[in-house]
N, CA, C and O of each residue as an XYZ file, in Angstrom:
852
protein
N       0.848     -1.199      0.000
C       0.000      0.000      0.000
C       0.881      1.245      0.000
O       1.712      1.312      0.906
N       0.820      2.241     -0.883
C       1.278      3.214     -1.160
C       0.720      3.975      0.092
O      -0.458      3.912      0.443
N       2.123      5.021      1.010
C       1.668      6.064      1.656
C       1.236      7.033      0.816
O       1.358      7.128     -0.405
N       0.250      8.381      2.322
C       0.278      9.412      1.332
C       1.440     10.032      1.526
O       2.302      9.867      2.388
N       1.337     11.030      0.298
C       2.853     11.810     -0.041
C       3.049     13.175      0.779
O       2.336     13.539      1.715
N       3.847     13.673      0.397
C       4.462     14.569      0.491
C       4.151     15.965     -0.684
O       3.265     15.656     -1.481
N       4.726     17.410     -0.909
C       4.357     18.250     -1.418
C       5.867     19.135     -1.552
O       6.219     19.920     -0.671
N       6.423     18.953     -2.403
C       7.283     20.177     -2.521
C       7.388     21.149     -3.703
O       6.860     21.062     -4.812
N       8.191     22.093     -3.205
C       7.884     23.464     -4.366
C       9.303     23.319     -4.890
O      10.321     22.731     -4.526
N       8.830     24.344     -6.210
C      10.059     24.040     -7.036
C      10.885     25.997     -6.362
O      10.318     27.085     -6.265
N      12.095     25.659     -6.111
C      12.643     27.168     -5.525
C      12.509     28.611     -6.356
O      12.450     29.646     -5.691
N      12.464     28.671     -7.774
C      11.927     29.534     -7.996
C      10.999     30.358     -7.864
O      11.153     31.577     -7.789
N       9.729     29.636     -7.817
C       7.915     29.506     -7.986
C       7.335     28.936     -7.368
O       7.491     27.715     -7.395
N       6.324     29.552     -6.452
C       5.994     28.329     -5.531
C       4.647     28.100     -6.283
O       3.961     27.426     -5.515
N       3.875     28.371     -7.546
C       3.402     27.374     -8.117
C       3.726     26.280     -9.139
O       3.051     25.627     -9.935
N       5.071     26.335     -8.794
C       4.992     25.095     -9.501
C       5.433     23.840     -8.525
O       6.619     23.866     -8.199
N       4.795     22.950     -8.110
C       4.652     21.893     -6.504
C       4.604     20.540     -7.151
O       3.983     20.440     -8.209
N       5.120     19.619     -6.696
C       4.816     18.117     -7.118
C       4.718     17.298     -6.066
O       5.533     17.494     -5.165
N       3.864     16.350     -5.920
C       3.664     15.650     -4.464
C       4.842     13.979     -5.181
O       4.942     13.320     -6.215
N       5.540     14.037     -3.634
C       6.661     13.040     -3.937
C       5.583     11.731     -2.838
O       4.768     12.214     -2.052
N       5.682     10.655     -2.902
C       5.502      9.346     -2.693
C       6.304      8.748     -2.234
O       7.150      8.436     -3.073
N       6.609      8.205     -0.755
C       7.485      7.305     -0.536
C       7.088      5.771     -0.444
O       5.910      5.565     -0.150
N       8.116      4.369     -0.710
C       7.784      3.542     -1.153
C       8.875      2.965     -1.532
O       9.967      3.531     -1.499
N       8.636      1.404     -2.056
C       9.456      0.776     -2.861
C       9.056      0.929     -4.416
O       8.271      0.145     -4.948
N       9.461      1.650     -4.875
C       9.539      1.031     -6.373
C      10.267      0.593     -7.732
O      11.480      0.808     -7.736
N       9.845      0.142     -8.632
C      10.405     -0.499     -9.822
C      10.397      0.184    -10.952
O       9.470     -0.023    -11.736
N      11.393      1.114    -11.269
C      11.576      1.678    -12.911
C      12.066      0.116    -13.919
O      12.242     -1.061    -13.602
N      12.122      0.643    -14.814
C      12.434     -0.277    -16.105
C      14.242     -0.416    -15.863
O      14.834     -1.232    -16.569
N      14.825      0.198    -15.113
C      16.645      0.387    -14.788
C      16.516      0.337    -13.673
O      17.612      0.023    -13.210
N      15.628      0.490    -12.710
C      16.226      0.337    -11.329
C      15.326      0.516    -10.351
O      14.197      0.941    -10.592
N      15.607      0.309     -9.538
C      14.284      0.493     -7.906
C      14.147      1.808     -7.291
O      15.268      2.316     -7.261
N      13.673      2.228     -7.018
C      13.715      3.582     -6.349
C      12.914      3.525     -4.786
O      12.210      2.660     -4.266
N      13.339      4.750     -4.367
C      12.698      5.061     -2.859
C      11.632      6.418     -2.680
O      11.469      7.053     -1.638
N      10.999      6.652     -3.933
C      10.374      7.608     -3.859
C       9.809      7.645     -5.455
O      10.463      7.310     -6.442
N       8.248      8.204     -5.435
C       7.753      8.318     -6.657
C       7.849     10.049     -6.936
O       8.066     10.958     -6.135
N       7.720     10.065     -7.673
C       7.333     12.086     -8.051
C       6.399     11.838     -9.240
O       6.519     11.489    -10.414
N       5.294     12.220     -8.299
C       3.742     12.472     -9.188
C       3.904     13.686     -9.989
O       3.882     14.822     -9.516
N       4.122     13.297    -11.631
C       4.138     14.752    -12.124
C       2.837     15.116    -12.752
O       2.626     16.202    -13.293
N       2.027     14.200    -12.654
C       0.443     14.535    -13.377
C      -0.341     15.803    -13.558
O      -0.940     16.230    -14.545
N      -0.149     16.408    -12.073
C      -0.935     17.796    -12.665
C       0.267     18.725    -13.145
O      -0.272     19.745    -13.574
N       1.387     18.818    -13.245
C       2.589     19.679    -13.846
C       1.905     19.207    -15.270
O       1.155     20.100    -15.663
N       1.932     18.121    -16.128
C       1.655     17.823    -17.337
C       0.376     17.911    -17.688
O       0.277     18.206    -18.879
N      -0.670     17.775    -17.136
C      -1.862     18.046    -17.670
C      -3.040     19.594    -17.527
O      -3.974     20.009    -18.213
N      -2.375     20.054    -16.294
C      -3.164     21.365    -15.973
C      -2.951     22.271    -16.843
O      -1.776     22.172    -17.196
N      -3.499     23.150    -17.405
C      -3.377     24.253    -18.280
C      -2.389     25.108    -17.615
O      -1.224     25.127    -18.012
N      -2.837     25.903    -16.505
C      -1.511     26.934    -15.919
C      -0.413     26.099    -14.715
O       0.596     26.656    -14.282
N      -0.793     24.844    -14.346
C       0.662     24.142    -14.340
C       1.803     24.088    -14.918
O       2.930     24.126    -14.425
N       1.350     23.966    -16.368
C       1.747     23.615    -17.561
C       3.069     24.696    -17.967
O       4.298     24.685    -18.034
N       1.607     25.854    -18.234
C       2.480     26.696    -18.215
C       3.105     27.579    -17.394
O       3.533     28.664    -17.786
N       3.164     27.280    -16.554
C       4.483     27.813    -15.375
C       5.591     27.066    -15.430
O       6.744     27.487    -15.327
N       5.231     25.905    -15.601
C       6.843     24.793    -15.472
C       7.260     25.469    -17.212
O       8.439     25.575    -17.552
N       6.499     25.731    -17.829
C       7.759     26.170    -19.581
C       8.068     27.416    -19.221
O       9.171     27.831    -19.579
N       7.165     28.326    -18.418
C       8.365     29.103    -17.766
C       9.521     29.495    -17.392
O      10.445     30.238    -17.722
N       9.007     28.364    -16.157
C      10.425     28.382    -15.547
C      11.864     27.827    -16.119
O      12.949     28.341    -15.848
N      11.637     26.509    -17.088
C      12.512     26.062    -18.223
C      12.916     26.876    -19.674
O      13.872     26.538    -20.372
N      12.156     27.819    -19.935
C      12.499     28.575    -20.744
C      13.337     29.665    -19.692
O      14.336     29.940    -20.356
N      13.406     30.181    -18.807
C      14.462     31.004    -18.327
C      15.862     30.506    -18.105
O      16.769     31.337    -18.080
N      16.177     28.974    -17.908
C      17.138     28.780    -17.871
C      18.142     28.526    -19.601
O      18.990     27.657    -19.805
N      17.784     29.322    -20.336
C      18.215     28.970    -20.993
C      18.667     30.711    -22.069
O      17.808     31.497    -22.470
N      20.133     30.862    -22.276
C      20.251     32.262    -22.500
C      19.701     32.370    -24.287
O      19.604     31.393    -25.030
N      19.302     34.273    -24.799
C      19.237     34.354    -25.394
C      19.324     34.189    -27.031
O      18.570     34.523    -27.944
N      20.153     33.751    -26.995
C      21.210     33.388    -27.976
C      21.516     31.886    -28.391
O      22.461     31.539    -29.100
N      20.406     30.924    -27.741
C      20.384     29.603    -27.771
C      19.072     29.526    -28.954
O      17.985     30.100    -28.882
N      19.661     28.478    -30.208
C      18.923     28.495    -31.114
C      18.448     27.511    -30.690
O      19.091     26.687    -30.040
N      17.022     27.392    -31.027
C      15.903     26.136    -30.596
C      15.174     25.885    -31.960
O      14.756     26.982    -32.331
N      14.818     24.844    -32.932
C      13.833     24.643    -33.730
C      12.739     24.075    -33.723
O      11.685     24.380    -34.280
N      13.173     22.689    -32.659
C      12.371     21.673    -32.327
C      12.301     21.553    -30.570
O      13.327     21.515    -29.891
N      11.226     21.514    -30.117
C      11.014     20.208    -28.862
C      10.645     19.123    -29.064
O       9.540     18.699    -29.403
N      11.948     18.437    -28.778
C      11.147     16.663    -28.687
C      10.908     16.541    -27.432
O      11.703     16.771    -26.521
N       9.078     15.931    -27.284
C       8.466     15.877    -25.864
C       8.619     14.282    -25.610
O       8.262     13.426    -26.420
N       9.119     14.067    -24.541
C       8.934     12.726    -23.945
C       7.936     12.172    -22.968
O       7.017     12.449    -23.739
N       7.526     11.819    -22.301
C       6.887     11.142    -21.466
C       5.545     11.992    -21.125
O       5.023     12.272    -20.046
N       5.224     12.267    -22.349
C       3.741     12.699    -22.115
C       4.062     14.205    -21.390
O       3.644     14.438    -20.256
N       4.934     15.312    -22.249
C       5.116     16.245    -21.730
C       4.629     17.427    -22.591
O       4.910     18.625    -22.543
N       3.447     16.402    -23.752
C       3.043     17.473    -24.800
C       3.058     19.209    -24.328
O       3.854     20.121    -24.555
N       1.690     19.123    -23.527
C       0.976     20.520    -23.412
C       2.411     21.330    -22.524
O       2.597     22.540    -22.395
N       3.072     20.452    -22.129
C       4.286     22.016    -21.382
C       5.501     22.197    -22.594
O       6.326     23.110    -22.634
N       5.361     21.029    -23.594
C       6.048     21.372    -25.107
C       5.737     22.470    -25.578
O       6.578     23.250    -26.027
N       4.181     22.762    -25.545
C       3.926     23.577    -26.599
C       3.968     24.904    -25.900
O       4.194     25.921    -26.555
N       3.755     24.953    -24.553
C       3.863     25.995    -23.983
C       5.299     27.162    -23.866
O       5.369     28.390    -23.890
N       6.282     26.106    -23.738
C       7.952     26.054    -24.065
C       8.257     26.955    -25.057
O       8.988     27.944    -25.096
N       7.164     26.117    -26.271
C       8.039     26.496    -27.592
C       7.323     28.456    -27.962
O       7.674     29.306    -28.780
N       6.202     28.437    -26.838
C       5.554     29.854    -27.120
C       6.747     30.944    -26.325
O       7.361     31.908    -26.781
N       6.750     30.266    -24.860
C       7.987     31.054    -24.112
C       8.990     30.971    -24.464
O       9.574     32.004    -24.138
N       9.757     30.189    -25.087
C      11.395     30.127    -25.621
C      10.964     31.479    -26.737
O      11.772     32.400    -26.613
N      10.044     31.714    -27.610
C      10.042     32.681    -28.621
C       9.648     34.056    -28.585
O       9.948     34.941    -29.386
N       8.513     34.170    -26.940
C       8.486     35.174    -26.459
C       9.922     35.844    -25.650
O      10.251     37.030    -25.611
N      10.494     34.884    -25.154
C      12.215     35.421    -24.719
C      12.862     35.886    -25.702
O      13.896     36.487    -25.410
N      12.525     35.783    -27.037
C      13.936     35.643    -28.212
C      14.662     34.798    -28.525
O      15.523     34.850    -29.403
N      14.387     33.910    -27.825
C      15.069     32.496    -28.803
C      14.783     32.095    -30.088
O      13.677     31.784    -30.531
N      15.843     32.119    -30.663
C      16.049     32.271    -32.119
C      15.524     30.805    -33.179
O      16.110     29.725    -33.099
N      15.114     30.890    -33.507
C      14.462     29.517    -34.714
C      15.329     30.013    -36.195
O      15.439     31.021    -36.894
N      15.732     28.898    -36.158
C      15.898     28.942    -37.676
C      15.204     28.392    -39.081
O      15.707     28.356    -40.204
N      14.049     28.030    -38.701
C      13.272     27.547    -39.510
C      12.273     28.316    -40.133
O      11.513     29.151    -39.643
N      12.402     27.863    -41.419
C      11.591     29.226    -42.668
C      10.746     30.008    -42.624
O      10.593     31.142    -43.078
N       9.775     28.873    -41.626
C       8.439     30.003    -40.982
C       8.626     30.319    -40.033
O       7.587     30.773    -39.553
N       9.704     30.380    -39.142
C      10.072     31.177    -37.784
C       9.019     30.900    -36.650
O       8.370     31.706    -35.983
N       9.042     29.242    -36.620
C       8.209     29.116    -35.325
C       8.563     27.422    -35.053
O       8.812     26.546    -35.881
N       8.516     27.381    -34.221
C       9.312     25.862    -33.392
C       8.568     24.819    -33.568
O       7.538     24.897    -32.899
N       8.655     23.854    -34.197
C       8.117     22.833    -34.155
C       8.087     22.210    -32.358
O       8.841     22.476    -31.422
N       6.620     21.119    -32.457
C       7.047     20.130    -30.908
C       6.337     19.152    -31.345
O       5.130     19.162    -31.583
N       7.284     18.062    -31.487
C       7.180     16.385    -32.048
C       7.389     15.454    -30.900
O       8.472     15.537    -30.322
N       6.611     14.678    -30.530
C       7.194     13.091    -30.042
C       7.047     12.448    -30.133
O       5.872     12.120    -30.292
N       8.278     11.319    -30.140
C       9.009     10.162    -30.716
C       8.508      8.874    -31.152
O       9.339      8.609    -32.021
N       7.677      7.867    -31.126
C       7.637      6.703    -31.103
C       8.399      5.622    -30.310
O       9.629      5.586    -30.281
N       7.769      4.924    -29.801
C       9.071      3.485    -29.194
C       8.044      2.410    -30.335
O       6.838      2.298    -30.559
N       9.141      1.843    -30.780
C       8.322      0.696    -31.755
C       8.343     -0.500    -31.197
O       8.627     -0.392    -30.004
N       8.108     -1.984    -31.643
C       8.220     -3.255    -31.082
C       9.558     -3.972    -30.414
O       9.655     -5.059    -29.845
N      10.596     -2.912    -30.708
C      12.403     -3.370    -30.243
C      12.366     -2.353    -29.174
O      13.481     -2.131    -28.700
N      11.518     -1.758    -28.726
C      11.510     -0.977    -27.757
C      12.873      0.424    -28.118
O      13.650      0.853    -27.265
N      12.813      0.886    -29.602
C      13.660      1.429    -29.883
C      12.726      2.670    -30.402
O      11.704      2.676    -31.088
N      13.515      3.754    -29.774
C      13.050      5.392    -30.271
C      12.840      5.632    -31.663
O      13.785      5.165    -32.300
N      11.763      6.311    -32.578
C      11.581      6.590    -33.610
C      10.987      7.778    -34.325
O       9.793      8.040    -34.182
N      11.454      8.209    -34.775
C      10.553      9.153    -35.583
C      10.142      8.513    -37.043
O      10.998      7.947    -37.723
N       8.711      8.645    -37.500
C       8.345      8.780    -39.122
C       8.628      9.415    -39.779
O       9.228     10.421    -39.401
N       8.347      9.188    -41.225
C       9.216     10.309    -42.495
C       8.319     11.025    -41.936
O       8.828     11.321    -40.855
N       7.163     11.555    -41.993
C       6.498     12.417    -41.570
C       6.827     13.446    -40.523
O       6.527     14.636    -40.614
N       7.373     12.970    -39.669
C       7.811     13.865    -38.125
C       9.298     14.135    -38.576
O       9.829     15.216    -38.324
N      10.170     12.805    -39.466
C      11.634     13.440    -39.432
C      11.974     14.569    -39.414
O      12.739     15.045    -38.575
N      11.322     15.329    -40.578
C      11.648     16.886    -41.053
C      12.106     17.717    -39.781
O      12.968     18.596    -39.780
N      11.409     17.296    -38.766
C      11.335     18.401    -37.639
C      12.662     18.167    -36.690
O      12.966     18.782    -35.669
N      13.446     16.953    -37.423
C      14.445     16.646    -36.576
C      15.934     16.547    -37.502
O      17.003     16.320    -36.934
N      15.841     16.739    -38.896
C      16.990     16.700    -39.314
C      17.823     17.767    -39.823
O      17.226     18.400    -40.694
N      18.681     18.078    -39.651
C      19.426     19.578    -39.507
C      18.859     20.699    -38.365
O      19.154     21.890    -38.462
N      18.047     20.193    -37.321
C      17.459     21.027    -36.125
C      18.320     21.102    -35.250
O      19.199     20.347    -34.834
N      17.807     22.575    -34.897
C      18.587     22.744    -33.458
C      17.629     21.951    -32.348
O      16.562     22.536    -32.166
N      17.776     20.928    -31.696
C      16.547     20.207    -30.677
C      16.612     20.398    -29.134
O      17.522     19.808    -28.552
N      15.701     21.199    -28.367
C      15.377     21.122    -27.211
C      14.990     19.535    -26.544
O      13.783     19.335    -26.684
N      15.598     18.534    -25.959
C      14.489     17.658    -25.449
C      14.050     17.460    -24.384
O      14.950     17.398    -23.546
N      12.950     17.306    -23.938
C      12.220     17.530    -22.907
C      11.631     16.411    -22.597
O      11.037     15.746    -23.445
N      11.753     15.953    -20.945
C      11.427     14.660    -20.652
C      10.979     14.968    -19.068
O      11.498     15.858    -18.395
N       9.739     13.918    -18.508
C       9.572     14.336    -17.085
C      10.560     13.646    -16.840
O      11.118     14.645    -16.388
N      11.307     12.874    -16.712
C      11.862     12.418    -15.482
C      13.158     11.681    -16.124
O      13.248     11.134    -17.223
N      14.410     11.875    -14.816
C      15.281     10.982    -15.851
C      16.480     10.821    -14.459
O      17.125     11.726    -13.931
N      16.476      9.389    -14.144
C      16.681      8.808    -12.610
C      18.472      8.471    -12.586
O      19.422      8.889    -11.924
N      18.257      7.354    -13.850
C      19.776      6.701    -14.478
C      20.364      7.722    -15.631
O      21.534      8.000    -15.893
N      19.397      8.084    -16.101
C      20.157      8.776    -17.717
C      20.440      7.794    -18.753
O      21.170      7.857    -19.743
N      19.569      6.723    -18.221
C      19.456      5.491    -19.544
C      18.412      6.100    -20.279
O      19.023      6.215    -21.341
N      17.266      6.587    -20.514
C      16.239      6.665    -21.487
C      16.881      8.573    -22.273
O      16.394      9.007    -23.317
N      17.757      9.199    -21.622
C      18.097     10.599    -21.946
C      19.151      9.720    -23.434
O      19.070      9.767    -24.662
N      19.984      9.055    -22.533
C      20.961      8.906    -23.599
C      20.523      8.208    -24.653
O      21.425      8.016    -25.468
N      19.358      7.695    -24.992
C      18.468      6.730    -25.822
C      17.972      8.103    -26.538
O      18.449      8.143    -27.672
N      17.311      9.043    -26.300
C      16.492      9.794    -27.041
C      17.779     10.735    -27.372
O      17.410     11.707    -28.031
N      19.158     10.740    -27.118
C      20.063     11.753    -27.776
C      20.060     10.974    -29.126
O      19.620     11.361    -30.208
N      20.704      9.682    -28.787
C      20.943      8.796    -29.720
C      20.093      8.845    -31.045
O      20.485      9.059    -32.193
N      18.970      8.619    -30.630
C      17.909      8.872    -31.754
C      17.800     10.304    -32.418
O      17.515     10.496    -33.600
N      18.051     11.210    -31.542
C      17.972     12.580    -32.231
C      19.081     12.832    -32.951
O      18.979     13.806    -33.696
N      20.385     12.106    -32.966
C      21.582     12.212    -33.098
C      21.358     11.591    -34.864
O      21.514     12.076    -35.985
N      20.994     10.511    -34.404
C      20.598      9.156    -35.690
C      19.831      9.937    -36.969
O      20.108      9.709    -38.146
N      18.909     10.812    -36.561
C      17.787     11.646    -37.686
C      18.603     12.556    -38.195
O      18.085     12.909    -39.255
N      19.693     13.187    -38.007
C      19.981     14.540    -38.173
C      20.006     15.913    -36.926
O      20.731     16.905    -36.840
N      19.180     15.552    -36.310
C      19.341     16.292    -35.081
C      20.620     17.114    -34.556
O      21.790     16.759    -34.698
N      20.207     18.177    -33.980
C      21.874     18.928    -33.473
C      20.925     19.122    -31.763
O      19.908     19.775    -31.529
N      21.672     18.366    -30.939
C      20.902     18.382    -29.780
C      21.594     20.227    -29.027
O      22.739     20.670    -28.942
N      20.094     20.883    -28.591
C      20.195     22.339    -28.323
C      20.450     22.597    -26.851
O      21.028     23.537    -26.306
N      19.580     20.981    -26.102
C      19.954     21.473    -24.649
C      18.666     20.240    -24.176
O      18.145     19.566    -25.064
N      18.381     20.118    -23.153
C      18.096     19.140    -22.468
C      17.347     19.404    -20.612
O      17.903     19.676    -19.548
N      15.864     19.152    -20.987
C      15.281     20.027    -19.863
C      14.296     18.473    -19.040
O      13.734     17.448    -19.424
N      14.522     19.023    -18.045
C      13.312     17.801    -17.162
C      12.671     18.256    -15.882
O      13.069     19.272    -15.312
N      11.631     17.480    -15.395
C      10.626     17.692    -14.811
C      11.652     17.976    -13.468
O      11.965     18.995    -12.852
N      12.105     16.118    -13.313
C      12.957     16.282    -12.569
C      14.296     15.063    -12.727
O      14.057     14.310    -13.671
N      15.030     14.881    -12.328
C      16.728     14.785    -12.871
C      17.193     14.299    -11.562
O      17.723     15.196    -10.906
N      17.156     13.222    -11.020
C      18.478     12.356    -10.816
C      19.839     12.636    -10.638
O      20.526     12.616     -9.617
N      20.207     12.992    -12.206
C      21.652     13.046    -12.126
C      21.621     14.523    -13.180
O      20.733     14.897    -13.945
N      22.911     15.124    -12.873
C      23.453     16.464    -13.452
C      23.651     16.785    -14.884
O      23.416     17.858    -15.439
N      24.245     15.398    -15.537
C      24.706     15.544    -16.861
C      24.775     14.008    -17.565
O      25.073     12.937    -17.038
N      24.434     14.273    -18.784
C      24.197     12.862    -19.542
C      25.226     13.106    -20.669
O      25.256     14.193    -21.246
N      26.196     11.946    -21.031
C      27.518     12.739    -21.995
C      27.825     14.150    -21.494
O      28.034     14.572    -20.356
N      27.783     14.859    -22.900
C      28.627     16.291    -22.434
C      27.700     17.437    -22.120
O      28.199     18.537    -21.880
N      26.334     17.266    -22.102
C      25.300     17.758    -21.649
C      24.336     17.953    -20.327
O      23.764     16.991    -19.815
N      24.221     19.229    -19.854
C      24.058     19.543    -18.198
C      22.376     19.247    -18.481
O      22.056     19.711    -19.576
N      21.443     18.711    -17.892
C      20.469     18.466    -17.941
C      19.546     19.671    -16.697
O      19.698     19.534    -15.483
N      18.803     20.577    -17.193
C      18.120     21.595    -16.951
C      16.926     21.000    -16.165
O      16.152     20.200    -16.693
N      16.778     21.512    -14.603
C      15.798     20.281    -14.015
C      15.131     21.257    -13.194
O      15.719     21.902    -12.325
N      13.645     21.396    -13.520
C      12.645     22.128    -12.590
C      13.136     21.139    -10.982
O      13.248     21.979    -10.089
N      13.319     20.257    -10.638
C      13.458     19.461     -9.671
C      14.524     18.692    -10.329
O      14.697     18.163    -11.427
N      15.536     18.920     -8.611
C      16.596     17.726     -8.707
C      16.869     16.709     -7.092
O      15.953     16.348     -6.353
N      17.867     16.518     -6.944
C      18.117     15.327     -5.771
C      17.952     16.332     -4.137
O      17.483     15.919     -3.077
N      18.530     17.749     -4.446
C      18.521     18.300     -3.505
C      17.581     18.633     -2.772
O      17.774     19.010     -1.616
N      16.131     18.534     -3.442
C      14.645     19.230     -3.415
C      14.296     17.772     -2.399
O      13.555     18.054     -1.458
N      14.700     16.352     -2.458
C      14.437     15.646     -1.443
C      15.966     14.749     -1.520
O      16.355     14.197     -2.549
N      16.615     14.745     -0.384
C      17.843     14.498     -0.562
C      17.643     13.040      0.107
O      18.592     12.290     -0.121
N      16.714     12.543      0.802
C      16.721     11.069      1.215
C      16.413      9.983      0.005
O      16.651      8.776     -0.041
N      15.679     11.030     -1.134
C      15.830      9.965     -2.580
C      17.063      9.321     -3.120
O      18.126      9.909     -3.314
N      16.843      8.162     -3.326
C      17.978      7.251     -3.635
C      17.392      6.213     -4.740
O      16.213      5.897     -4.583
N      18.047      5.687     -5.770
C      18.333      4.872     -6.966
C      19.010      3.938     -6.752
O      20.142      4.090     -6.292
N      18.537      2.813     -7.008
C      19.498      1.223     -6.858
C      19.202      0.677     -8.088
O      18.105      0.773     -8.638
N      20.277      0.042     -8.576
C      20.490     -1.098     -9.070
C      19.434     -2.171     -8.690
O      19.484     -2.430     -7.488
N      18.613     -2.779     -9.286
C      17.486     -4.334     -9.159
C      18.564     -4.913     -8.337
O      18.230     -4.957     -7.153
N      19.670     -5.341     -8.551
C      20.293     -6.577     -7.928
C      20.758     -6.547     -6.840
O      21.008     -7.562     -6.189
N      21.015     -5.035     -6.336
C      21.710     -4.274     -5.114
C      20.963     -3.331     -4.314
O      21.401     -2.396     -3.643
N      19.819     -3.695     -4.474
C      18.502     -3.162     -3.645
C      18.654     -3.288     -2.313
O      18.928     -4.425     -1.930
N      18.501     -2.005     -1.074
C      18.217     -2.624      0.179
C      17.174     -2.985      0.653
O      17.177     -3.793      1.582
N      15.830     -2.400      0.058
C      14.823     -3.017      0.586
C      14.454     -3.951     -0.024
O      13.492     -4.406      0.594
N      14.760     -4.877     -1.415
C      14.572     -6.490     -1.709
C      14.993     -6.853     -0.565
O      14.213     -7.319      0.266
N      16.379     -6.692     -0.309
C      17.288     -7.409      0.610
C      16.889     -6.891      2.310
O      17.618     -6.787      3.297
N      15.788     -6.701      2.170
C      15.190     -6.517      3.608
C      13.784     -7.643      3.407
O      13.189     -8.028      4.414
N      13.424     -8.024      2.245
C      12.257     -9.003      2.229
C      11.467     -7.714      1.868
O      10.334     -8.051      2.209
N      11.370     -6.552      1.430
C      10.233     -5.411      1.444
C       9.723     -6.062     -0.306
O      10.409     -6.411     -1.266
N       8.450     -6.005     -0.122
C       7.616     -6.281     -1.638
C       7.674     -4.876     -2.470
O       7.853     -3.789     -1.921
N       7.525     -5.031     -3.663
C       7.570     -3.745     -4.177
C       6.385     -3.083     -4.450
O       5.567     -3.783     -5.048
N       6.029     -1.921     -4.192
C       4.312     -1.087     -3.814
C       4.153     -0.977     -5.007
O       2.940     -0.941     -5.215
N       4.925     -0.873     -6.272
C       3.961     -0.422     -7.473
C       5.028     -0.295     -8.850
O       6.153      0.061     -8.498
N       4.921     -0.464     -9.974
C       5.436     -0.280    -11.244
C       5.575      0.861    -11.668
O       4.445      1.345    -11.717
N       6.525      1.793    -12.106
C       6.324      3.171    -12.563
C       7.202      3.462    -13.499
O       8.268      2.877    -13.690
N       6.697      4.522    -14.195
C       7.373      5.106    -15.295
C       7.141      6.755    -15.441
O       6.555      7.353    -14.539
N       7.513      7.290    -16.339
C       7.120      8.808    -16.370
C       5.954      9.319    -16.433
O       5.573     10.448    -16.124
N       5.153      8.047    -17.031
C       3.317      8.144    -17.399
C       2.600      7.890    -15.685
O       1.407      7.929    -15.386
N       3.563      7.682    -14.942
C       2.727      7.303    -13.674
C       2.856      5.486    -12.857
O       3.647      4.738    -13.431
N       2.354      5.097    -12.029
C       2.185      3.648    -11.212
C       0.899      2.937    -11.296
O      -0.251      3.376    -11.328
N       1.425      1.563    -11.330
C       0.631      0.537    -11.552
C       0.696     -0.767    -10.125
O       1.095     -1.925    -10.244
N       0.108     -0.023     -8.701
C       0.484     -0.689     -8.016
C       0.468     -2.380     -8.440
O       0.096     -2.948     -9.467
N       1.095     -2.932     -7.048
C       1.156     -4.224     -7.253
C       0.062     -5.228     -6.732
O       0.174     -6.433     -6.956
């Protein structure tokens, strides 16, 4: 049984809040000790847009953006992004001077994709990518790869919330990071302490949310 959570603010803004979950759980790379509910950040209208806010400020003038690739169901704060990155002056280089926001496919190899259809928006682009959540920096370095693979010129790299600092040679831009709850911790499946306490695991999760057990 899942406790209830917790509530923290992001230090800029105190509307932008995510309720954290403590627990055992199971990512697709590893176990964790805490969930971060990002549901109403991604679906609320002025959630939404406060978190592209606050991610469009970290990022200086002079940073060309063409594309957002949205990951984990981060449409509506994509599109919000791509309005604030252009109300700042961030520069597009694309003919009609306005930012595309595409996301990806995973096909049956569980491998990242874009269609001829969506490529356009990714080959010779400058690419923002945007992902809620990113624990290991296994699924970041998967969607460089792929953006890398199309043509892509990766522009910079933004998340809900971030784990870790930098993926390759890239600082990963994080409305929320480790410091915002510092008792969060990431294991390895095989080097788990609470398996190795007999603890069952409360629930399945991914960036889309949990599937208790």
């Amino acid at each position: 049984m899942i406790n209830e959570g917790i509530k923290i603010y992001n230090h800029a803004s105190n509307k932008i809040s995510m309720k954290v979950l403590p627990g055992h759980f199971a990512t697709s790379h590893s176990h964790i000790n805490y969930f971060f509910d990002m549901t109403n950040l991604k679906i609320r209208q002025s959630e939404a847009r406060e978190v592209a806010r606050a991610i469009s400020q970290q990022y200086s003038y002079n940073t060309v953006v063409d594309t957002v690739v949205c990951m984990d169901g981060t449409e509506v704060i994509g599109a919000y992004l791509a309005d604030e990155l252009q109300s700042a002056g961030i520069m597009s280089l694309n003919s009609h001077k306005t930012i595309y926001v595409v996301s990806p496919e995973t096909d049956n190899a569980n491998q990242i994709i874009f269609r001829d259809n969506t490529k356009i928006a990714i080959e010779n682009k400058h690419v923002l990518l945007l992902l809620a959540s990113a624990t290991t920096g296994r699924t970041v370095m998967s969607a460089l790869d792929c953006i890398r693979y199309y043509g892509g010129r990766i522009a910079g790299i933004s998340a809900l919330f971030s784990a870790v600092e930098n993926v390759s040679e890239y600082q990963i831009h994080a409305i929320f990071n480790g410091t915002d709850l510092p008792q969060y911790n990431t294991y390895a499946a095989h080097d788990c302490p609470m398996c190795k306490e007999g603890r069952a695991i409360d629930a399945l999760v991914n960036s889309y949310g949990y599937s208790v057990l």
